[in-house]
C-alpha positions as CSV (number, residue, x, y, z in Angstrom):
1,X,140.2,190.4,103.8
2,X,136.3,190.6,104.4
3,X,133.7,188.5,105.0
4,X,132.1,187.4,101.3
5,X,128.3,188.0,100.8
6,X,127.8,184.3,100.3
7,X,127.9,183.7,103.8
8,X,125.5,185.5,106.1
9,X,125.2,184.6,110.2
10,X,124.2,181.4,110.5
11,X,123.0,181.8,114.5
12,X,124.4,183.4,117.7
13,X,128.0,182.4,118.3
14,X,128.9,181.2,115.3
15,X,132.4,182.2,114.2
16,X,134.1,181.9,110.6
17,X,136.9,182.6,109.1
18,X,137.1,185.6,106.5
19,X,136.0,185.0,102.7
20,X,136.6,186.9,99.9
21,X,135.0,188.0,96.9
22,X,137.5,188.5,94.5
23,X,137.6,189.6,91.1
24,X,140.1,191.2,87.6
25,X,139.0,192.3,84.5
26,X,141.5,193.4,81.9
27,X,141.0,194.2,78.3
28,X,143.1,194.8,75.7
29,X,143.0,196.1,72.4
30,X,145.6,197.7,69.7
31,X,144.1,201.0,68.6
32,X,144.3,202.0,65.2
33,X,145.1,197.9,64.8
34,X,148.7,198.4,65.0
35,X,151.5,198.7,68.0
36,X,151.7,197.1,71.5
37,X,148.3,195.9,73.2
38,X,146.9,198.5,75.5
39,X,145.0,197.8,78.4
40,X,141.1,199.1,78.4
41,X,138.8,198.6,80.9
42,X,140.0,196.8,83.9
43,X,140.8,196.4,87.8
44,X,141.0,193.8,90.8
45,X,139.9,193.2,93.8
46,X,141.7,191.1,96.6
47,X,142.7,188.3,96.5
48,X,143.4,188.9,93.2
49,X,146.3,191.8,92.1
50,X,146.9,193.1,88.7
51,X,149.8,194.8,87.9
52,X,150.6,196.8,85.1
53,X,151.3,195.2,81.6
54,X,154.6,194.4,81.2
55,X,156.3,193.6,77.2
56,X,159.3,191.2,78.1
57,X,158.9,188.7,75.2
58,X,161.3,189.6,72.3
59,X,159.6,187.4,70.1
60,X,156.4,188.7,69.7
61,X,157.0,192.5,71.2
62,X,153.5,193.5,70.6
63,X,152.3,191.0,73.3
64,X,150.8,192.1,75.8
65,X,152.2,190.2,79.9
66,X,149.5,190.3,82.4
67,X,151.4,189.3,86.1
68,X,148.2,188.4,88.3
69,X,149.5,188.1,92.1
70,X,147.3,185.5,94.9
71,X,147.5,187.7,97.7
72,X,147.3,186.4,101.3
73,X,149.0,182.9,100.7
74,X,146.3,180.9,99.1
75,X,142.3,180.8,98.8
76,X,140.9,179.9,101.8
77,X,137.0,177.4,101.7
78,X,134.4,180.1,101.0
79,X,136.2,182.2,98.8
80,X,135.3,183.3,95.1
81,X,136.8,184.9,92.7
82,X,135.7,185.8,89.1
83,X,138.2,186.8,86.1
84,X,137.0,187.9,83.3
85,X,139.9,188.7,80.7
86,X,139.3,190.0,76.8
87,X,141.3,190.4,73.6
88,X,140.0,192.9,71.0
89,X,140.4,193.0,67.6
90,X,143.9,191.4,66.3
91,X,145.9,191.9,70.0
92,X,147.7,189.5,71.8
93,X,147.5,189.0,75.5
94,X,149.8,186.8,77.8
95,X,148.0,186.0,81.1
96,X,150.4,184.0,83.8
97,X,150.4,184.0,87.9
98,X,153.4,185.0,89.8
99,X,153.4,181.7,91.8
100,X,151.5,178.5,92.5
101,X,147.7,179.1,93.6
102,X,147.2,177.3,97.2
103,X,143.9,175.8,98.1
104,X,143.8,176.0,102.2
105,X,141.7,173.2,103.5
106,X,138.3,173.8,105.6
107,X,135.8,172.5,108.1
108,X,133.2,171.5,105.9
109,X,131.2,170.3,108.8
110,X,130.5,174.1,109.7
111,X,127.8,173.5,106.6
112,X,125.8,171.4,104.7
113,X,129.3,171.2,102.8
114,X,129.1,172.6,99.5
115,X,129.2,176.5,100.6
116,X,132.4,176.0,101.8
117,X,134.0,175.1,98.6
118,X,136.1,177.5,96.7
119,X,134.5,178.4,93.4
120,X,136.3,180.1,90.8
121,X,134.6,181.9,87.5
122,X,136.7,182.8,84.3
123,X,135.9,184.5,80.9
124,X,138.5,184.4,77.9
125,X,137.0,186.2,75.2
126,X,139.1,186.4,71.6
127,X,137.9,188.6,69.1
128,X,138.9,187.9,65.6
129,X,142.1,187.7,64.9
130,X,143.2,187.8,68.6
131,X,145.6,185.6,71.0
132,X,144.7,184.4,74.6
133,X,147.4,182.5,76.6
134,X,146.1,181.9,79.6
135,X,149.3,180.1,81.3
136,X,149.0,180.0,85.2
137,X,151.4,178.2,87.5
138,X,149.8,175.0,89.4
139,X,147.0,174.8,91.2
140,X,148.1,172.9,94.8
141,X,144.9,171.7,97.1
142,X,145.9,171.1,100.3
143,X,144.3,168.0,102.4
144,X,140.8,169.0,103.0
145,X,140.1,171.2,100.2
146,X,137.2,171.9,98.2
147,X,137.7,173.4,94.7
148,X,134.9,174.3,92.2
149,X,136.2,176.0,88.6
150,X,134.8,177.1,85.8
151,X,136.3,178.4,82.7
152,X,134.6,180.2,79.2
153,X,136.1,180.3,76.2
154,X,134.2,182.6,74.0
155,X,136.5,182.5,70.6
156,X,136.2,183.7,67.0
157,X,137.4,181.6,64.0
158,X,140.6,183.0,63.6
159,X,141.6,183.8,66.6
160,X,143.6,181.5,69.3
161,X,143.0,180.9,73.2
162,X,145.5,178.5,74.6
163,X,144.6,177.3,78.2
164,X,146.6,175.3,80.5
165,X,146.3,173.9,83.6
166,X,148.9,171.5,86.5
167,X,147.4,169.9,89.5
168,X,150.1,169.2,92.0
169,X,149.1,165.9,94.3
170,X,149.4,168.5,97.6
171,X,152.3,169.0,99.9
172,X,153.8,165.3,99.0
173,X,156.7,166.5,102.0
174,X,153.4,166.3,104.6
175,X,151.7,162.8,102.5
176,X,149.3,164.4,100.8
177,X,148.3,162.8,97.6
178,X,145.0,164.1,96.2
179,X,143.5,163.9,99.4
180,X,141.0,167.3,98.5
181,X,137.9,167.0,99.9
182,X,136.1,168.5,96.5
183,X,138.0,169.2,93.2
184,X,136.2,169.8,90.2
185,X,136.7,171.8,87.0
186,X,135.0,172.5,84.0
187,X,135.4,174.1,80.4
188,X,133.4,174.6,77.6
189,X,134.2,176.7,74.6
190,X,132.1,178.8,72.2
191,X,131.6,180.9,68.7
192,X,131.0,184.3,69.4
193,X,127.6,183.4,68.3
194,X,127.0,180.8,71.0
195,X,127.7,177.6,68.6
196,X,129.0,175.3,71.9
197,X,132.2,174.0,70.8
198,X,133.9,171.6,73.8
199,X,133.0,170.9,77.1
200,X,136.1,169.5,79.1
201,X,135.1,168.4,82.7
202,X,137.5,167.0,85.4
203,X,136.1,165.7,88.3
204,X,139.1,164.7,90.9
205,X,137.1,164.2,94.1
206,X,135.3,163.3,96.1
207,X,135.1,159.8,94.1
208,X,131.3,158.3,93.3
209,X,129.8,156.1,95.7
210,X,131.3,152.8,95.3
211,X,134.3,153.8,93.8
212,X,138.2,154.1,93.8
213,X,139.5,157.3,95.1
214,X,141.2,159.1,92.5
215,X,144.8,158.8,94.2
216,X,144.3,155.0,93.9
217,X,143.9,154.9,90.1
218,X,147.3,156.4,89.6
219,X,150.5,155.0,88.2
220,X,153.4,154.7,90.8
221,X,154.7,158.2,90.8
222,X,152.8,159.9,88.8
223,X,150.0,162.4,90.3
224,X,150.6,165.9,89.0
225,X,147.8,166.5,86.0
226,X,148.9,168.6,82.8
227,X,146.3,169.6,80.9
228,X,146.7,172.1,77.7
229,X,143.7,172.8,75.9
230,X,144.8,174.8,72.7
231,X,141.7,176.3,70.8
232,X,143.2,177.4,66.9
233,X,142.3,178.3,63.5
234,X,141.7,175.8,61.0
235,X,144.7,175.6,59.1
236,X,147.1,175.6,62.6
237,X,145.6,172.5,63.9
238,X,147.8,169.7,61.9
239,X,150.7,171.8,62.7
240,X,149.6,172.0,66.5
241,X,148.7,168.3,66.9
242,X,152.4,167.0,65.0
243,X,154.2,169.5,67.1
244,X,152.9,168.5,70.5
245,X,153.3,164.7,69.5
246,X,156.9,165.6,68.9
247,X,157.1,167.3,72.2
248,X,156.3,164.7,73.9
249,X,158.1,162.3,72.1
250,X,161.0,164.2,72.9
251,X,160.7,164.3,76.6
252,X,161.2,160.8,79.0
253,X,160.0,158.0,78.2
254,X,157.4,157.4,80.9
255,X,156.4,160.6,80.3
256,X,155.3,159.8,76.9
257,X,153.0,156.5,78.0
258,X,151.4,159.1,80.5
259,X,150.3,161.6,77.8
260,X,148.4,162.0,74.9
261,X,147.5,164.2,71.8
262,X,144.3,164.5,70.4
263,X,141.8,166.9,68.3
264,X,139.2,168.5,69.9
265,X,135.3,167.9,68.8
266,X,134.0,170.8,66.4
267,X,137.3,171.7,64.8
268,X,137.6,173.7,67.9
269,X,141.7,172.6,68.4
270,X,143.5,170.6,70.1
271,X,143.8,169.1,73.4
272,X,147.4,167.6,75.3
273,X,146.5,165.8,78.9
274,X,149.6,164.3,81.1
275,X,150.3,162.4,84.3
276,X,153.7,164.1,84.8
277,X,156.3,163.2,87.8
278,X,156.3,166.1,89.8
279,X,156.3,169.8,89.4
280,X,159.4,170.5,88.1
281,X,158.3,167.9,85.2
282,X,154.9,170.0,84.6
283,X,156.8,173.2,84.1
284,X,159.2,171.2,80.9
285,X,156.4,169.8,79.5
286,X,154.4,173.4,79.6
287,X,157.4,175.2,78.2
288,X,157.9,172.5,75.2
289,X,154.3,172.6,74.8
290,X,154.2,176.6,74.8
291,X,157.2,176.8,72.1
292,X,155.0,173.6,70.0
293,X,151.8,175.7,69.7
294,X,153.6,179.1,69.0
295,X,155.9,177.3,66.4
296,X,152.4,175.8,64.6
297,X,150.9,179.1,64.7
298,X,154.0,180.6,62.7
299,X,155.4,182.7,65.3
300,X,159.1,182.5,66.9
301,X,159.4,180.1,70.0
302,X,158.9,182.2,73.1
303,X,161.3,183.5,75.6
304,X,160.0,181.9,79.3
305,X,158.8,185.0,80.7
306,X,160.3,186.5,83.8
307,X,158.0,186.4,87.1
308,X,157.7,189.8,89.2
């Protein structure tokens, strides 16, 4: 690991711990429009690691399996990475981690406290015709942490981007419950001709001045956030909005008076947001959801792809 750009000597003395600048590209396309997607242009740097594309879904065997690896534990306050990620023409790409992404607290007393967050910078862009799953594990911050994300969606008419995204509460075996110092993503989602489509924010911490903390507006049990953001063609959204409704209605109980269904603005898709019990429960409701948005799209239900 190095020390990242962002953060030059500060005065005579002063130690910090290594940052990183991070970064993967990876696109894909299907030359001559038929076959497998091939990788293009692409690479990583560390933290980040790409390995080769893998084809392990049976189902749709001209998918494309990205594995992206975290290397060194976690993301540590200072680090940034950007991802930028892009489907040509009528291929299908199938972007997952091979474990949970762990947010190290820091000492943001070293600064005025914004340069230590973590920022994170993602592109999806789906050309026409093309399929985007962008399907990581959870994100866990650990006490202290301070998280800054944001994610474009650049996405043609016919094409599909599926996003999701779990928050875990922390490590619940040490008390943590949302206790990040900073954790704030953002979305938004375009036309390949800049026509702004959604912006999605979701602002965890710190809480505004005079406000509840975050943890505190919570059911009883119920801290880890599910969010699926499932961006479609026209005629799959009815399908995609009845088939995530059954999902959930299919799952417990609680469950279902923690979630909800609804269309996105723009006729850009849909949108499924959850307060689920705990991790385990994240990774069901992801997998029902997965199978619900292939199913509307007219494709086979998924095999759960392996992790190397």
């Amino acid at each position: 690991m190095q020390r990242g750009s962002f953060y030059p000597s500060q005065g005579v003395g002063l130690i910090r711990p290594a940052r990183t600048d991070g970064w993967l590209r990876l696109a894909v396309h299907r030359p001559g429009g038929e076959g497998r997607a091939r990788r293009g242009t692409g690479g990583h740097r560390a933290p980040v690691h790409l390995g080769r594309l893998l084809y392990p879904d049976a189902t749709a065997p001209d998918m494309a399996y990205a594995y992206v690896a975290m290397l060194g534990g976690g993301l540590i306050a200072g680090d940034r990475l950007a991802i930028e990620v892009e489907a040509a023409s009528g291929s299908r790409l199938h972007v997952t981690t091979t474990g949970a992404t762990r947010l190290y607290g820091g000492d943001r007393s070293e600064t005025d406290g914004a340069g230590d967050d973590v920022r994170q910078r993602i592109d999806l862009r789906a050309g026409p015709g093309s399929t985007i799953e962008w399907w990581p594990d959870a994100t866990i911050p650990y006490r202290g942490a301070a998280f800054r994300s944001d994610l474009t969606v650049t996405v043609a008419e016919d094409a599909t981007v599926l996003v999701a995204d779990t928050v875990l509460p922390g490590r619940v075996a040490r008390g943590e419950w949302h206790d990040a110092a900073a954790y704030a993503t953002r979305t938004i989602a375009r036309r390949p001709d800049g026509r702004l489509l959604v912006v999605d924010a979701q602002v965890l911490a710190p809480a505004p001045a005079g406000a509840r903390h975050f943890r505190d507006t919570l059911p009883s049990g119920r801290g880890t956030i599910v969010t699926v953001l499932a961006f479609v063609p026209g005629g799959v959204r009815d399908a995609a909005v009845d088939n995530l409704r059954d999902c959930l209605a299919r799952g417990p109980s609680d469950l279902a008076r923690a979630a909800g269904v609804s269309l996105l603005p723009n006729d850009a898709g849909v949108a499924l947001r959850a307060l689920a019990a705990d991790g385990q429960e994240a990774r069901t409701l992801l997998d029902g959801a997965w199978k619900a948005l292939r199913r509307a799209s007219g494709m086979p239900e998924p095999e759960t792809p392996r992790k190397t």
